[in-house]
C-alpha positions in Angstrom: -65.5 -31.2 81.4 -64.0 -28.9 84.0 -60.3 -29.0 81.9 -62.4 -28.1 78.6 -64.1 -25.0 80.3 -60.5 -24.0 81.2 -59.2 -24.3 78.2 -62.0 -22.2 76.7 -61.7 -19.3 79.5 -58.1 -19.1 78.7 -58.8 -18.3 75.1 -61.7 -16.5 75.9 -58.9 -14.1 78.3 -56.4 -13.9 75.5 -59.1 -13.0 73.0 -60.3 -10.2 75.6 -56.3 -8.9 76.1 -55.1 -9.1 72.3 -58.4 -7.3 70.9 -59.2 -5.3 73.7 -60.0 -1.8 72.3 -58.1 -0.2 75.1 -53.8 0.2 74.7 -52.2 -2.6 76.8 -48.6 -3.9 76.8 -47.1 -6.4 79.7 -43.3 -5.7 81.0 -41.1 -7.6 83.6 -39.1 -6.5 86.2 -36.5 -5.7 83.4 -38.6 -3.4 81.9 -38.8 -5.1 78.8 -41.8 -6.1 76.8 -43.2 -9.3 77.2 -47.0 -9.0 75.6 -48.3 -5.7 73.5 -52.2 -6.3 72.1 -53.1 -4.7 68.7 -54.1 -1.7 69.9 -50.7 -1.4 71.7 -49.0 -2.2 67.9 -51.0 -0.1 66.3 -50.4 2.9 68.6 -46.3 2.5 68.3 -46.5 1.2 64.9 -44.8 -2.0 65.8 -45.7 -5.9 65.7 -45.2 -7.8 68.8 -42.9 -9.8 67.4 -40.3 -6.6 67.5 -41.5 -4.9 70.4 -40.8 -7.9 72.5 -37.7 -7.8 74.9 -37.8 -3.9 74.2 -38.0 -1.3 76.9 -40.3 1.8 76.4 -37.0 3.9 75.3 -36.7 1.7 72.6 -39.6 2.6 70.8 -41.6 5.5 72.6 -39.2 8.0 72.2 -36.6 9.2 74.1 -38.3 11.6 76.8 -41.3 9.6 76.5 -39.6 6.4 76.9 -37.4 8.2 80.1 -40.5 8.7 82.1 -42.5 6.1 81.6 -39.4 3.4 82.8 -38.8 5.8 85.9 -42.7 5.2 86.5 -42.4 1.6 86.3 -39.2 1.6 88.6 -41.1 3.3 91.4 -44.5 0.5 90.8 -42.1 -2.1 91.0 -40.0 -0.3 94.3 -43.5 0.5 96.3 -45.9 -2.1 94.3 -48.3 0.8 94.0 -49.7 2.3 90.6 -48.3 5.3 88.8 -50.0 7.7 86.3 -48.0 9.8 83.4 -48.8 12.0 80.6 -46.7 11.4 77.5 -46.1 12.4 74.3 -45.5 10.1 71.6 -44.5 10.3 67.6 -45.7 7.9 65.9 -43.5 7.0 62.1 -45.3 8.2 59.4 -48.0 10.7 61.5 -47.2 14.5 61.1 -48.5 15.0 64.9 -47.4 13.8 68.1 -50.0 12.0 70.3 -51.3 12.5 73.8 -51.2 9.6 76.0 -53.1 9.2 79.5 -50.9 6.5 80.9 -51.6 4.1 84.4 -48.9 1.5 85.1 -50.3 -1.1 87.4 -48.0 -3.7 89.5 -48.2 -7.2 88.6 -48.3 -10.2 91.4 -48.6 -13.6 91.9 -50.8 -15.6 94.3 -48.1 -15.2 96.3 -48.5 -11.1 96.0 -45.4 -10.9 95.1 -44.8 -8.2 91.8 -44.1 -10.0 88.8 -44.0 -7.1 86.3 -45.9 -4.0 85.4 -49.0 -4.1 82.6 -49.3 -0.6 81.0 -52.5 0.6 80.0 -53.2 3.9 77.6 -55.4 5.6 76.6 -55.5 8.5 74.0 -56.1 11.9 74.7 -54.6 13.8 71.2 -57.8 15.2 70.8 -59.1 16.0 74.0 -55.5 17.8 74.8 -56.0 19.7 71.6 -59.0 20.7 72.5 -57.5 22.3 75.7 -54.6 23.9 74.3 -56.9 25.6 71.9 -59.3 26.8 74.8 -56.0 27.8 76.7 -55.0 29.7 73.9 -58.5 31.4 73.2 -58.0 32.5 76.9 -54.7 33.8 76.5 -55.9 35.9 73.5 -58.4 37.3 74.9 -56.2 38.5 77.9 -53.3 39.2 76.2 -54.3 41.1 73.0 -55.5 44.8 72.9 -54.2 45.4 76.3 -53.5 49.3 74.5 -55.2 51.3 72.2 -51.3 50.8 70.2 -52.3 49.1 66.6 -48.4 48.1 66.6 -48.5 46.5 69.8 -51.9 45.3 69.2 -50.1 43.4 66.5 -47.3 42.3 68.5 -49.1 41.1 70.6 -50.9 38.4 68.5 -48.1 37.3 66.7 -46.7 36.8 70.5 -49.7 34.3 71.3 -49.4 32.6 67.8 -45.7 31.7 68.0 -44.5 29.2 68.7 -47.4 27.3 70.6 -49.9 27.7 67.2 -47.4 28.2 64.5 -43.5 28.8 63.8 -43.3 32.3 62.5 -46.5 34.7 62.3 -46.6 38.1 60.5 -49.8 40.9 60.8 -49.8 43.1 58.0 -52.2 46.1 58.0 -53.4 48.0 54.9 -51.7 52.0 54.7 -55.0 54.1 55.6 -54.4 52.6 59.1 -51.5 54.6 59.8 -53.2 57.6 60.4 -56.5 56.3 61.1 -58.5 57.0 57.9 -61.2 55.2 56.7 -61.0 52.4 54.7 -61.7 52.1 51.1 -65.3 50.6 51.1 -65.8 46.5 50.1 -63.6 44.1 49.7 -59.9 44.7 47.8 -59.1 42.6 44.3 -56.1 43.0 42.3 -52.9 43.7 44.1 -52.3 45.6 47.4 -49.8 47.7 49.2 -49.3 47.1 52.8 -47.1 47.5 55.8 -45.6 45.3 57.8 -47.1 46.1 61.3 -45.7 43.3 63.5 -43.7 40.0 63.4 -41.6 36.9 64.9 -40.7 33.4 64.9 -40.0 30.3 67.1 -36.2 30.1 68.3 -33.8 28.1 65.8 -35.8 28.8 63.0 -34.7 30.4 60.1 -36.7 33.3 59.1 -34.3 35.8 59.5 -34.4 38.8 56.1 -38.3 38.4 55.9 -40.1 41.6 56.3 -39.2 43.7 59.1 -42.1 46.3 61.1 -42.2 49.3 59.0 -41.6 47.9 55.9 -43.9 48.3 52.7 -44.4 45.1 50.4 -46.4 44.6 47.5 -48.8 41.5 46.7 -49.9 40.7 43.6 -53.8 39.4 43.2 -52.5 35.7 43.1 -50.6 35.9 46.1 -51.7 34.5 49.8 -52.1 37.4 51.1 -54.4 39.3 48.5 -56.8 36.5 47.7 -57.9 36.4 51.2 -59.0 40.8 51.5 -60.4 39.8 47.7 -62.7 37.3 49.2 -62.8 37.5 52.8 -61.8 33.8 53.5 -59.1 32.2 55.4 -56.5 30.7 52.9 -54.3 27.7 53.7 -51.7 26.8 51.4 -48.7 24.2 51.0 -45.5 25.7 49.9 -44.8 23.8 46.6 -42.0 24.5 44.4 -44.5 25.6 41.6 -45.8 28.4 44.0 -42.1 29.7 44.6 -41.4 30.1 41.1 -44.3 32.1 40.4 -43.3 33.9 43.4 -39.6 34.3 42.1 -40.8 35.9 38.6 -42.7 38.4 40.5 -39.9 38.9 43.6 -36.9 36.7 43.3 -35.2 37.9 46.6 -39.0 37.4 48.7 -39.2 33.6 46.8 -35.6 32.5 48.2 -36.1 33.6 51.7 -39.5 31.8 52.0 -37.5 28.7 49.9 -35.0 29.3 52.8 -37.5 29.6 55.7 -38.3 26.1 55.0 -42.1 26.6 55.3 -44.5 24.1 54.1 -47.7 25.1 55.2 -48.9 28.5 55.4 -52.5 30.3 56.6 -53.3 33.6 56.4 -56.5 35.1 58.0 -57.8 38.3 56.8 -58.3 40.7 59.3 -62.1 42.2 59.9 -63.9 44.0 62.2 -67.1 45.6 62.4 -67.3 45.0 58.2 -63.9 47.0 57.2 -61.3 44.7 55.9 -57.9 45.9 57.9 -55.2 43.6 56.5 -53.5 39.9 57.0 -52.7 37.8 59.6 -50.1 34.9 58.6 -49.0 32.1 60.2 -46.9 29.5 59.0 -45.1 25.8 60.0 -41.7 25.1 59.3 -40.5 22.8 61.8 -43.5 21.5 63.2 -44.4 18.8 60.8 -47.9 18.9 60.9 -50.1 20.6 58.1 -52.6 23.1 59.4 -55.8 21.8 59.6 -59.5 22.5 59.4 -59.7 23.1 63.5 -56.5 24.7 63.0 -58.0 27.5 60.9 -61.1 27.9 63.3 -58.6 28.8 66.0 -56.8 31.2 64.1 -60.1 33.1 63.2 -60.7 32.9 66.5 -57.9 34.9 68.2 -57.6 37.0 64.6 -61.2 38.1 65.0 -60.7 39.3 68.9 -57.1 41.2 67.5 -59.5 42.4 64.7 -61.9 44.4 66.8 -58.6 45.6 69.0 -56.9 46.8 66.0 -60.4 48.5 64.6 -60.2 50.2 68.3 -56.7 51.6 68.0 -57.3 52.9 64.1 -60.9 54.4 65.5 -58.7 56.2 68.2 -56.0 57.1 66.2 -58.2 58.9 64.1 -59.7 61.2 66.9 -56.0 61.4 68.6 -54.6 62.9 65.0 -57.8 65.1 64.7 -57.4 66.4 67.9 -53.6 66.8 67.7 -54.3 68.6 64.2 -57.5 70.5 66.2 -54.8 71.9 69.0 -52.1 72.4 66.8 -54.2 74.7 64.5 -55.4 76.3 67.6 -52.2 76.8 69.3 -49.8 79.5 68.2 -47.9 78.9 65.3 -44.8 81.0 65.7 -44.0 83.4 68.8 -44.8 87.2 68.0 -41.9 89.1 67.4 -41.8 91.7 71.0 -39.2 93.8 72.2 -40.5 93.2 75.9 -40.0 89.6 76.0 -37.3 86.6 75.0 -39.9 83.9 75.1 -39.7 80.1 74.2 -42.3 77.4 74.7 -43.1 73.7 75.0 -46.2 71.6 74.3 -46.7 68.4 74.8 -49.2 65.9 74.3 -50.4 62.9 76.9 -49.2 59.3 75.5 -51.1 56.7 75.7 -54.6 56.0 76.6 -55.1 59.7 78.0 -55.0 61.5 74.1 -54.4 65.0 73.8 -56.1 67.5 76.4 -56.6 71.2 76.3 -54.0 73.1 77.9 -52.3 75.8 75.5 -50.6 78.8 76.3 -50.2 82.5 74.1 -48.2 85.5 73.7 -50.2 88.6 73.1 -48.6 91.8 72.1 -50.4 95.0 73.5 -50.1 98.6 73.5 -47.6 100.5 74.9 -44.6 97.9 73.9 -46.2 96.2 76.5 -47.2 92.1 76.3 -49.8 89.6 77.8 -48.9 85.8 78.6 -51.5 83.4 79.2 -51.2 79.7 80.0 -54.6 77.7 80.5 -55.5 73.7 81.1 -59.3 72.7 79.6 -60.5 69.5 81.9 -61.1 66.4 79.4 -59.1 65.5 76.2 -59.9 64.5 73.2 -61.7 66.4 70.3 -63.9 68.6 72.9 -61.4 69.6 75.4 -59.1 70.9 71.9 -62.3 72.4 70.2 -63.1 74.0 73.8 -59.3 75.1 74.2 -59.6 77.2 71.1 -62.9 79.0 71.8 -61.1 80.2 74.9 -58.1 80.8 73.3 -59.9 83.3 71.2 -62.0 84.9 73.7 -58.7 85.8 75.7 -57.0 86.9 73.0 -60.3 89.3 72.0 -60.4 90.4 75.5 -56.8 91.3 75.9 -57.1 93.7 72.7 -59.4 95.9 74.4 -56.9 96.1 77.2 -58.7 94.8 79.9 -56.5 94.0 83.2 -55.7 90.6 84.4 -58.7 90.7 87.1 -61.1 92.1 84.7 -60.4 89.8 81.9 -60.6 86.7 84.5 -63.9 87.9 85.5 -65.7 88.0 81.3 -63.5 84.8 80.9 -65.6 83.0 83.6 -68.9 84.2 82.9 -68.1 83.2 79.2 -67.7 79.7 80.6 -70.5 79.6 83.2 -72.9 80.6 79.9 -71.5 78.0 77.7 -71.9 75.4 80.5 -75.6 76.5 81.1 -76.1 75.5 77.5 -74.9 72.4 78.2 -76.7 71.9 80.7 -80.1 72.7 78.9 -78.9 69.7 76.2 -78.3 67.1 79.1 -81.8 67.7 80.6 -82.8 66.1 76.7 -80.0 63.8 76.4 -77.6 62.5 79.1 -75.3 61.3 76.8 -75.4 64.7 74.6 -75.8 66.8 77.4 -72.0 65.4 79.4 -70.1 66.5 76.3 -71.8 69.9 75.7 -71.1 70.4 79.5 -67.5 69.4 78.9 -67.3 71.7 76.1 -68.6 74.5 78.3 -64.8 74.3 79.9 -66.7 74.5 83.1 -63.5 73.8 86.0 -60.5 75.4 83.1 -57.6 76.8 84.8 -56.2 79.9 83.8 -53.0 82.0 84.0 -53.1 86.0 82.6 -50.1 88.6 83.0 -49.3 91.6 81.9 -45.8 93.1 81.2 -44.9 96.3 81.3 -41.1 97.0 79.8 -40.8 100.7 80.8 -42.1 100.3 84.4 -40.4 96.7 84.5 -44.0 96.0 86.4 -46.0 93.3 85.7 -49.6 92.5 86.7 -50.6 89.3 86.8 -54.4 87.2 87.9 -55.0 83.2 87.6 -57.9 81.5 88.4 -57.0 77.9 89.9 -54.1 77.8 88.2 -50.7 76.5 89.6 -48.4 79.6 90.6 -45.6 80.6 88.2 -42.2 80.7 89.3 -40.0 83.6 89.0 -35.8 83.4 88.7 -34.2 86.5 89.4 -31.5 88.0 87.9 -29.0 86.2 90.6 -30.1 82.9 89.7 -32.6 82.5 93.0 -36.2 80.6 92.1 -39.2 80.8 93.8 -43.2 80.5 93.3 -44.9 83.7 93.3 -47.5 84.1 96.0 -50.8 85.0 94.1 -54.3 84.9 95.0 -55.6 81.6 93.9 -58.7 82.1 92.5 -61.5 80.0 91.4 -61.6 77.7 88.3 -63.5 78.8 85.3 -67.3 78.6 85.6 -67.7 78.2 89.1 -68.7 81.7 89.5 -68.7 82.9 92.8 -65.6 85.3 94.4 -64.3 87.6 92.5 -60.6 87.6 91.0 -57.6 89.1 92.4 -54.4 91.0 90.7 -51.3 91.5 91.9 -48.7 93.5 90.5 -44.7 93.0 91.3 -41.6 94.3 89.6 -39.3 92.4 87.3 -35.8 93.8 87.2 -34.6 93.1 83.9 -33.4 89.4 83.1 -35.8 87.9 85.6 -36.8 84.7 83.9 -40.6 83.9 84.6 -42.2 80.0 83.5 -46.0 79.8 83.5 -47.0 76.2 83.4 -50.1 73.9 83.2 -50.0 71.7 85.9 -49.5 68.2 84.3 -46.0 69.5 84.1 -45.9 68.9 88.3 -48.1 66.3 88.9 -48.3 63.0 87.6 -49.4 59.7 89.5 -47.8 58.0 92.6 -45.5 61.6 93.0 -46.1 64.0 95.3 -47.0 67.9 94.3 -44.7 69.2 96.2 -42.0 66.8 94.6 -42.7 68.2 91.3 -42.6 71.9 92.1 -39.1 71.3 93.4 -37.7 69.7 90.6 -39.1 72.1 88.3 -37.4 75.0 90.9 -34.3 73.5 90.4 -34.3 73.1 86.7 -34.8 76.6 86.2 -31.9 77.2 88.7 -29.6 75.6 87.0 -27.8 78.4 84.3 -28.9 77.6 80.7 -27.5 78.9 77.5 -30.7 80.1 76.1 -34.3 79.7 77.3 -34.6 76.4 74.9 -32.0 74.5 76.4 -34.5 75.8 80.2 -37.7 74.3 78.7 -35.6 70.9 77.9 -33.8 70.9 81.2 -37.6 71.1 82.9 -39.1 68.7 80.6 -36.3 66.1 81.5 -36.6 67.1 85.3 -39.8 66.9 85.7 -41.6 64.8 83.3 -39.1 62.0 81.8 -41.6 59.1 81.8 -44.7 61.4 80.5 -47.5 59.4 79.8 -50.8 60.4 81.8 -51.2 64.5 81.2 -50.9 67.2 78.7 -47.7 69.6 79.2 -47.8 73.1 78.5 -45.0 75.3 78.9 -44.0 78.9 78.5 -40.4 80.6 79.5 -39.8 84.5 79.1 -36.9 86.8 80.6 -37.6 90.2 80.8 -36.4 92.7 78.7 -36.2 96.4 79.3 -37.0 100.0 77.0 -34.4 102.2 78.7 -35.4 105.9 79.6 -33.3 106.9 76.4 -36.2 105.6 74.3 -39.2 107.1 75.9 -40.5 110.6 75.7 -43.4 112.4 78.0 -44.6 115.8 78.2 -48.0 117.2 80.2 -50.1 120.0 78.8 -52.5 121.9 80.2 -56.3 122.2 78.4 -55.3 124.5 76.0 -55.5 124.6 72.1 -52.6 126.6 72.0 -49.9 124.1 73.5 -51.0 121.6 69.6 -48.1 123.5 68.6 -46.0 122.5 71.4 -46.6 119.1 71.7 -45.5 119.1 67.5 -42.3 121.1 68.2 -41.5 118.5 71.3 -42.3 115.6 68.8 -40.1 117.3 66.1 -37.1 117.5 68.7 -37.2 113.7 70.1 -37.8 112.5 66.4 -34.8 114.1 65.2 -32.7 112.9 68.2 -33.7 109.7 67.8 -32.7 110.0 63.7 -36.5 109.1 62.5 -36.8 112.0 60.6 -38.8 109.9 58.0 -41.3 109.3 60.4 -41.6 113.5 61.0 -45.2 114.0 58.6 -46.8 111.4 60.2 -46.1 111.6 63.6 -46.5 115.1 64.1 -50.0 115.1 62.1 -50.9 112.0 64.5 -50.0 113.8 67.5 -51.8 117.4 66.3 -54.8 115.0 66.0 -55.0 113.0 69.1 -53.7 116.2 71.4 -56.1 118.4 70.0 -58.9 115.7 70.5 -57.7 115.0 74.2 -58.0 119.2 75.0 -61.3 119.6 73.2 -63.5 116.1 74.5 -61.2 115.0 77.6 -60.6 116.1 80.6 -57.3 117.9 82.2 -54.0 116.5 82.6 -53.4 115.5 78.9 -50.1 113.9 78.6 -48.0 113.1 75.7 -45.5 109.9 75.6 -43.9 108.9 72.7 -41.7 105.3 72.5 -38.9 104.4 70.7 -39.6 100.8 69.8 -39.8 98.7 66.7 -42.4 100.9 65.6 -42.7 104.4 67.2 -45.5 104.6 69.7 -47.5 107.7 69.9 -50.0 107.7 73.3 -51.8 110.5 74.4 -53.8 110.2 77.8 -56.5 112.4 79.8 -58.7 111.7 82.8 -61.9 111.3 80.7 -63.4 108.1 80.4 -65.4 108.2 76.9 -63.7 106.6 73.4 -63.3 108.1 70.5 -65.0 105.8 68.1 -64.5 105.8 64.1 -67.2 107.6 61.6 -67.1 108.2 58.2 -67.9 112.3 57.8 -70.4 113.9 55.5 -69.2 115.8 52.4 -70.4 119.4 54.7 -69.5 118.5 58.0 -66.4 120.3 59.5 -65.4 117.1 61.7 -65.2 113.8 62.1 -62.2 112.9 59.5 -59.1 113.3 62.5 -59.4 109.6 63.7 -60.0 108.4 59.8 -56.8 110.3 59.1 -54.8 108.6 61.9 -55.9 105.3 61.1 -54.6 105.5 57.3 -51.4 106.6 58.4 -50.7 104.5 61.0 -49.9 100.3 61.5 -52.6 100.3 64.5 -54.3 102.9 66.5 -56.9 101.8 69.8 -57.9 103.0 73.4 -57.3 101.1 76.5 -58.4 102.5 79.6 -56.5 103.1 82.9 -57.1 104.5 86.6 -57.0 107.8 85.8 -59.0 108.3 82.4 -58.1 106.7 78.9 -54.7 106.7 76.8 -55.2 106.7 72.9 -52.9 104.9 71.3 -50.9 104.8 67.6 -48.4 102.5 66.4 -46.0 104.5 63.5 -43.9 101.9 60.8 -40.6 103.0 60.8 -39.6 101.1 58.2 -38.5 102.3 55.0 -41.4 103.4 52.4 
């Protein structure tokens, strides 16, 4: 009885290890297979029967095989249990599997270790399942690290390959190039677009596919239209029927994918926030496995996150080229021609993140032959701080042509900003949101530089209001920073603004600057001021070649500010070329003054300019004696045009009217304005100086 119930425990045990639903093989201390159960079989695709007397290397795969036998080595050296991870091919299954491996030692009753029983278990799925959660994770950290649609791009083709696929391709429809909208619904029929980003596993040979940059067409039954015509992910096996409808419509495209070896291809259309933005492609060449249905959920997956980046680089290209376009249309389109000045200038935009900010800079002819330079910085960037930049742009430009001085024109400047920002404020107390960009627009904390040059008394004048100091070269080469009162910033309100007036000799080189031109992150200020002092030390052939040799010495890595830059070297208007006579307050010295202008006219050989200049200088001379006020003075200039002043201590401006058909006045300053270019007041210390600009050129 007792040798029957053995019997039946011992078939009982080898029913319990052959069918046991769990992976188990038995080795000896060679290493070499001595039982394998079905699971066992099954899992290496093997019968017993030729697995026996075979070590692991022999049928697991090499590297597989490797580690497992140095495993059992060290159970069989220490008689304690080892655990691996393998992975394991299987014949005839595209995918490798995932084994959880424990090798356990073997003894007798004596204890001693008779061989090693393996037992697996299989983990494909759950290690699937974690290298698609690692590589959600990675997306999501990796991609739309910059507001860059091409290196948004890159950036998920990077992640794709080669972990998820052997070559991956993002193409993006045209209107993304300069941020436009997108053509409402979905796309059918065929479809342009470019090439944003690619790149394949190493060894593979995808080489002469598309390139970043370049434009393909698709026709409507291609992979990568039917998916922006329906909106679905497509996944499709590369047969040989499919390349030779591709070869009718592009034979060269057909034998580099023939090449490429692919054989199973997805593309993902691209979507965010309901705007169809292109194609994402992946495709499997040397991995042998098909993509599969939780294949195309991850894909979606990590598309959809590069989706919404992409979406956020197109939205903010669109506001960076309308506020480039903004500030460009703003800014000064060409240099005014002057005789006072050799000018040249640099703008820059920030890169990046930061987007284009509000500093600009002008020229402004005046009267006189003489000119205004201005340089300010707007806080902010974006649409506002351009939009902002050209309201004050304007208002400097309006204030400069009634001649007001540097101080002065400081002074309206700021209470122009301190009104604007009041505004805003009145809109925040209704809308926070509303209210921080209307305060932003007020230009409330601007910087500003204003100066004057004078090219006959080489003086200039100049005023800033927070603004970084210019620096001066003088004619010997020496640089420096000009020591003028600071000044508050725009809209503060507050003290008032100071002038200060120095002498240029002729040649002096003066650079007026907006300050991300000296600062930057993780540099000191005074670091950037001396680099920009020796730049313009350093002898340049022409004022071009100075703003590049700044640029380059201060700012080679710009990235974080705007850069506004404006170069001049003084010119002079030698005695030769200016006239000036005083007369007392007498009618009778009109003639005079016409005799004098007769003389200097002919010296100078503008004789065709003799009717009009001396019936512009009877006019103002006689106005000057009969509503001004003693010394009247007379000063004719010899510039591109000629320039006929005439000055008096009175303070009231002569003012346009158009005269009745009986009165005897009131047609002199009509008369002067028809037959001169320009004609204004500006005032000065001692009164007022009329002013006309004569054309010299030919009639």
């Amino acid at each position: 009885m007792t040798r029957h119930r053995s019997d039946e425990d011992t078939e009982l045990a080898e029913l319990g290890f052959s069918q046991s639903p769990c992976t188990v093989a038995v080795f000896d201390t060679d290493l070499r297979v001595v039982r394998a159960n079905a699971e066992m079989q099954r899992a290496v695709a093997l019968p017993e029967d030729r697995m026996r007397g075979r070590r692991p290397a022999e049928f697991m795969g090499h590297a597989a095989g490797e580690q497992t036998e140095q495993a059992m080595r060290e159970v069989l050296e220490t008689g304690e249990r080892r655990h691996v991870e393998n992975r394991v091919r299987v014949p005839g299954e595209p995918r490798e599997r995932a084994w959880s491996v424990t090798l356990a030692p073997l003894r007798d009753r004596t204890g001693r270790v008779r061989g090693v029983c393996l037992a697996a278990h299989d983990t494909t799925e759950h290690h699937q399942a974690r290298e698609r959660l690692l590589l959600i994770n990675e997306a999501g950290s990796r991609i739309g690290s910059t507001l860059d649609i091409t290196r948004t791009a890159q950036e998920l083709v990077d992640t794709a390959v080669p972990r998820f696929a052997d070559y991956a391709a993002v193409d993006l429809l045209t209107f993304i190039d300069h941020g436009d909208e997108p053509p409402p619904g979905l796309l059918t029929g065929p479809v342009t677009m470019r090439r944003t980003a690619s790149g394949s596993s190493p060894g593979t040979l995808w080489e002469g596919m598309l390139q970043p940059g370049d434009l393909a067409d698709y026709p409507a039954f291609s992979p990568a239209a039917q998916p922006l015509a329906t909106g679905l992910t497509g996944v499709y096996e590369t047969t040989e029927s499919a390349l030779d409808r591709w070869a009718v419509h592009d034979p060269a495209r057909a034998a580099r994918i023939r090449k490429s070896g692919a054989h199973s291809v997805m593309v993902v259309p691209l979507r965010a926030r309901g705007v169809t933005l292109g194609v994402a492609r992946f495709a499997r060449s040397h991995r042998p496995e098909r993509f599969e249905q939780d294949d195309v959920l991850l894909a979606e997956e990590i598309t959809a996150r590069a989706a919404v980046c992409v979406d956020n680089a197109r939205r903010y290209t669109r506001e960076r080229v309308t506020a480039v376009t903004l500030q460009r249309t703003l800014m000064p389109v060409r240099l005014p021609d002057q005789t006072a000045l050799d000018v040249a200038s640099r703008y820059l935009p920030a890169a990046g993140r930061v987007g284009v900010g509000g500093d600009w800079f002008d020229v402004i002819p005046l009267s006189g032959a003489r000119v205004a330079m201005v340089v300010g910085d707007v806080v902010g960037h974006g649409v506002q701080a351009a939009a902002t930049m050209g309201r004050l742009r304007t208002a400097v430009r309006a204030l400069a042509d009634i001649d007001l001085p540097p101080d002065e024109l400081l002074t309206h400047l700021d209470d122009l900003v301190i009104r604007t920002s009041a505004e805003g404020d009145s809109a925040a107390s209704t809308d926070a949101t509303t209210g921080a960009a209307a305060e932003a627009a007020g230009g409330l904390g601007t910087t500003c530089l204003y100066a004057v040059y004078d090219p006959i008394t080489l003086r200039c004048c100049l005023a800033r209001a927070g603004h970084p100091p210019p620096a001066l070269v003088g004619p010997d080469g020496t640089a420096d920073f000009l020591d003028l009162p600071a000044g508050l910033p725009l809209g503060l309100g507050g003290l008032p603004f100071e002038a200060a007036e120095i002498e240029l000799p002729e040649g002096s080189l003066l650079a007026l600057y907006t300050k991300g031109l000296v600062e930057a992150r993780g540099r000191d200020l005074d670091e950037g001021l001396t680099s920009l002092r020796r730049a313009l030390s350093r002898p340049a052939p022409a004022l071009d070649a100075v703003c590049d040799a700044v640029l380059t010495a201060t700012r080679p890595d710009r990235t974080d500010a705007d850069i506004a830059l404006l170069v001049a070297r003084t010119r002079a208007i030698g005695a030769s070329d200016v006239a000036t006579w005083s007369f007392p307050s007498d009618p009778e010295v009109v003639a005079q003054a016409r005799a004098h202008t007769t003389d200097r006219l002919t010296a100078w050989g503008l004789d065709q300019a003799l009717f009009t200049s001396e019936l512009v200088v009877s006019e103002l001379v006689t106005n000057a004696i009969r509503y001004g006020r003693p010394p009247v003075q007379l000063r004719l200039i010899h510039d591109r045009n000629l320039i006929c002043e005439v000055s008096d201590a009175g303070s009231s401006s002569p003012h346009l009217r158009r005269a009745r058909d009986y009165d005897e006045g009131g047609r002199g300053l009509m008369l002067v304005a028809q037959l001169t270019q320009d004609w204004g007041t500006r005032q000065t210390p001692q009164g007022k100086t009329i002013w006309a600009d004569i054309s010299l050129a030919p009639a």
